[in-house]
N, C-alpha and C positions, 0 to 999 in steps of 0.2 A: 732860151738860147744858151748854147755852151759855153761855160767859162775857157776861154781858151788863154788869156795872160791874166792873173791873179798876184798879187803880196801873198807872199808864204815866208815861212821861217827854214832856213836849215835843220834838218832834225836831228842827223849824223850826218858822219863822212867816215869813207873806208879807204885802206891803202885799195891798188890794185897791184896784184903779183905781179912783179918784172915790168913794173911801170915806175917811174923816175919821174915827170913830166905830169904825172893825172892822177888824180884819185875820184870817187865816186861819191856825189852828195846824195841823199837822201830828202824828198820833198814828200810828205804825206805817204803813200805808197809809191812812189816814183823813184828811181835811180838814176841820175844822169851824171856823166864823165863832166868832170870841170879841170880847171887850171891846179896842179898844185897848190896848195897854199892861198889860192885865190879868196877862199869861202872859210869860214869857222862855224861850228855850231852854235845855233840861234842867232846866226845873221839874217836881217832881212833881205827878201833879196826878189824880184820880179821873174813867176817862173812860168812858162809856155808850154803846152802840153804838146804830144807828136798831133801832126796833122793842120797844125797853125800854119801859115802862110806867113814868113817875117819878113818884113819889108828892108830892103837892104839897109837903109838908113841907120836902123837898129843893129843889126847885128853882119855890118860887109864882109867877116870874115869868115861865113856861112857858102859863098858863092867860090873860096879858096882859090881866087887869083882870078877866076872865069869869070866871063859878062854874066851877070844876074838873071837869072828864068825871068819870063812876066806871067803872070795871073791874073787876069780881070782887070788886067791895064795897070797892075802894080809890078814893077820889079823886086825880087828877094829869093827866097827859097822855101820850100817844104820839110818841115822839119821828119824825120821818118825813125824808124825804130833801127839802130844800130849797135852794131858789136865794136869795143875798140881794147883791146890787147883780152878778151875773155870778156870783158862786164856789159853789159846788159846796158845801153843809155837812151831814155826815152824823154828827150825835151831839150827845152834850153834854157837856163839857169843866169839872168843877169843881176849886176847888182841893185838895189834899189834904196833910193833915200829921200825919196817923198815921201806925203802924208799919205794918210788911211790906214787903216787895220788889217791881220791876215784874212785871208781868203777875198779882198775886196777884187771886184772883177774888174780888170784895166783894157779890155780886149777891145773895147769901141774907141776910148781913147787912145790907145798906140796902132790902131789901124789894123788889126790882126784881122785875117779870114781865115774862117777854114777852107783848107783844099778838098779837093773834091775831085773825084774823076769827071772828067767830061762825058753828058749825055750821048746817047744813042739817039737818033733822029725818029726810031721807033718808040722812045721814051720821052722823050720832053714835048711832045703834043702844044696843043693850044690854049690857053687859058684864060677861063672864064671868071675866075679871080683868085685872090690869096688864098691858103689852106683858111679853111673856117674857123672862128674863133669860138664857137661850142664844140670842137673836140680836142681834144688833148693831143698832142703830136706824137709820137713814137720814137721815143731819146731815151732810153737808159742810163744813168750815171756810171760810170767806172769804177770797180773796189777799189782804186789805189786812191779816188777821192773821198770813200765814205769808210774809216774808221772805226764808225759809231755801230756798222753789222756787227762786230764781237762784239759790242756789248749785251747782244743777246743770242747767246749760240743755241740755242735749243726755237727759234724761231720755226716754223716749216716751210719749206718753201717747195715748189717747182722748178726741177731744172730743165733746161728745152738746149738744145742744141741752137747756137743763132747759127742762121743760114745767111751766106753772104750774096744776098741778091738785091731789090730794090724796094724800100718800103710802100706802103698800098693801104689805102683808107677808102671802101664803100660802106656807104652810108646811105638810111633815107631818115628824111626830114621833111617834111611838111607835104608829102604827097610826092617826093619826089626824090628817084637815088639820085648821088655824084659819087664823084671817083676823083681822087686825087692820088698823085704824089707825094713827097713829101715837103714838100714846097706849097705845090698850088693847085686849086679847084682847076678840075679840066672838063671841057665842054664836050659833053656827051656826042653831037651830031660831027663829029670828027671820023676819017676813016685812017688806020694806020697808025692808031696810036695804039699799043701793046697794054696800056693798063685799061684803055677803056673796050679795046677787045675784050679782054679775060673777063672784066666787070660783066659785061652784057651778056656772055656765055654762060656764065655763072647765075648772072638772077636776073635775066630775064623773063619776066611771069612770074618774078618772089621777090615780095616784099617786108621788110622788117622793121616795121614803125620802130624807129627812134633810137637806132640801135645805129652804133658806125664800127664796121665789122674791120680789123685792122691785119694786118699778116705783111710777109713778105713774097714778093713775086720775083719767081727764078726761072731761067730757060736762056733761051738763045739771045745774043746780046746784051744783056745783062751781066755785068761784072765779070767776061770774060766765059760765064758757062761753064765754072769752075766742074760741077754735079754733071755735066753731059744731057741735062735733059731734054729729050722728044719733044718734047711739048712745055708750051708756058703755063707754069702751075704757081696757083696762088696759096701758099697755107699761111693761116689763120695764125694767131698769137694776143691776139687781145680784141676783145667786146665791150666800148665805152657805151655806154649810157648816156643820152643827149639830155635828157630830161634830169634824169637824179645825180648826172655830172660825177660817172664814178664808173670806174671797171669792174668788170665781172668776176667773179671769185676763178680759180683756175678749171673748178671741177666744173663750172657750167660752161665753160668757154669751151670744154673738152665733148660735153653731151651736145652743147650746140652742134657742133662741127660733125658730130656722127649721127647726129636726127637729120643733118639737110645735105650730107653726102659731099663736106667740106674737107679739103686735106689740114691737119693741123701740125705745125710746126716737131718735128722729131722731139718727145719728152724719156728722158733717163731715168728721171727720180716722179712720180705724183705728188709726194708729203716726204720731207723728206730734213732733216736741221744738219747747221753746220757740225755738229756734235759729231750725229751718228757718220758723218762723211770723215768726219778726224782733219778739217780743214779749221784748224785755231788761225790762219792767219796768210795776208796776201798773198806773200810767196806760195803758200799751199794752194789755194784757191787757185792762183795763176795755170798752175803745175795741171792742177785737176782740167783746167782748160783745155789743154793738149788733147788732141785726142780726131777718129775720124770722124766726115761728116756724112752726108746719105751715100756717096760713092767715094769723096774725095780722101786721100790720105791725111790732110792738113785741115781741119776745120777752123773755122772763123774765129769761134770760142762756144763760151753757155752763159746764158741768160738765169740767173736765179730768182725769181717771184714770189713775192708772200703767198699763200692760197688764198685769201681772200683777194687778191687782186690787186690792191690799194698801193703797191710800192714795189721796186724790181732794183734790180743790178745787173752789169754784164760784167763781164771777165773775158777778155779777147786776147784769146792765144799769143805768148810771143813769139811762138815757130809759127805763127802766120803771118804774124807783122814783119817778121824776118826771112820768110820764103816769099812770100802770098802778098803783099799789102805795097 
């Protein structure tokens, strides 16, 4: 589950040009606009990443005079990627003086959800029950929470373009595929459901003892159809292992997908370390994010993968969060 409100520390603070009123705190990789004076370095301090749902209670000066949004039967607001006199502010920064340690996760006890766009009626189908708990779910961490990438820059990885459409797990397992969401097992004898369409087009009459094939599915209704696509297309991006409980190195994910006539996710780099990319650090990485995607000007961001498969990052463009998102 994602951390979404943690203890952190202040790390910096910067003026902002031609700002009186704010300056900008620094959380891990994160920049968010605070109060003047509100914050010091190495304060602790309770911090929210974009995309949290804050319940009014916590922060009423989020909704700026207006009745509060509701969400899933809670009132608050959606924190979202914003510009305020030039800076860059993604999150929300309060202060904090209870116990625990940094990075302890607070997000179940302050009620935080993440927001989420609402389903398409072509996508949320019927469910046969929760995502399964033999495969690993399709969550990437964020470079501005993992630090610990420089400490080894000559690593190699795989870079892939993420596509912003709906994540998709078929799998077979004991004599029989499913298809999920990213949520929940959905029941095959459905008609009109978009992911268990694509599934059944795709392998029906193939099967792949014990393999749960993972990718993103993009096309019409889905996240808008940013890419214009004809047709609902599933590509590939990761091959768990039910049995040995472990992902596939990239170079087999990549033969898989061209032995059985599978689309695989847009890749930049095969093998590739932060070194030779001249990416020492978040902002860079970020920067490198930018960039197009199969047709759209604005891509989502890139996904960075060890070759062996075992471990991954995304980096998600801020000209999408700030256009697009």
């Amino acid at each position: 589950m994602r951390h979404l409100a943690t203890i952190q520390t202040i790390a910096e603070i910067k003026s902002i040009e031609g700002a009186d009123a704010i300056e900008a705190a620094r959380i891990n990789g994160w920049w968010v606009v605070v109060k003047k004076d509100e914050f010091k370095v190495e304060d602790k301090v309770c911090y929210f990443e974009i995309d949290s749902w804050i319940p009014t209670h916590l922060a009423p000066f989020l909704s700026k005079g207006k009745e509060p949004r509701t969400y899933n039967d809670v009132q608050g607001e959606r924190l979202r990627t914003v510009k305020l006199r030039g800076q860059l502010s993604q999150g929300l920064v309060l202060p904090y003086t209870g116990s625990g340690n940094e990075g302890d996760d607070l997000t179940e006890a302050l009620g935080i959800q993440k927001w989420e766009r609402p389903v398409s009626a072509q996508l949320a189908g019927i469910a046969r029950g929760n995502f399964p708990s033999f495969i690993c779910k399709t969550d990437q961490e964020r470079i501005q929470n993992l630090p610990e990438v420089f400490e080894d820059l000559h690593a190699k990885y795989e870079v892939s373009i993420k596509l912003d459409g709906s994540s998709m797990t078929v799998y077979f397992h004991e004599g029989e595929m499913g298809v999920c969401s990213r949520n929940i097992d959905l029941k095959l004898d459905q008609t009109g459901n978009t992911f268990v369409d694509v599934a059944k087009e795709l392998f029906t009459d193939r099967y792949f003892d014990g393999l749960a094939i993972q990718g993103e599915l993009m096309g019409a209704c889905i996240q808008c159809n940013r890419e214009k696509l004809d047709k609902h297309t599933f590509f590939v991006f990761d091959i768990w292992s039910i049995e040995g409980r472990c992902y596939w190195d990239t170079q087999s994910v990549r033969d898989f997908c061209k032995r059985n006539n599978l689309q695989h996710v847009p890749v930049l780099h095969k093998e590739v370390s932060l070194t030779d990319l001249k990416l020492f650090t978040t902002d860079a990485i970020l920067k490198y994010a930018d960039g197009v995607s199969l047709t759209h000007p604005v891509r989502e961001g890139l996904v960075f993968k060890n070759i062996d498969g075992q471990s991954s990052f995304k980096a998600i463009s801020n000209l999408f969060l700030l256009k697009e998102a």
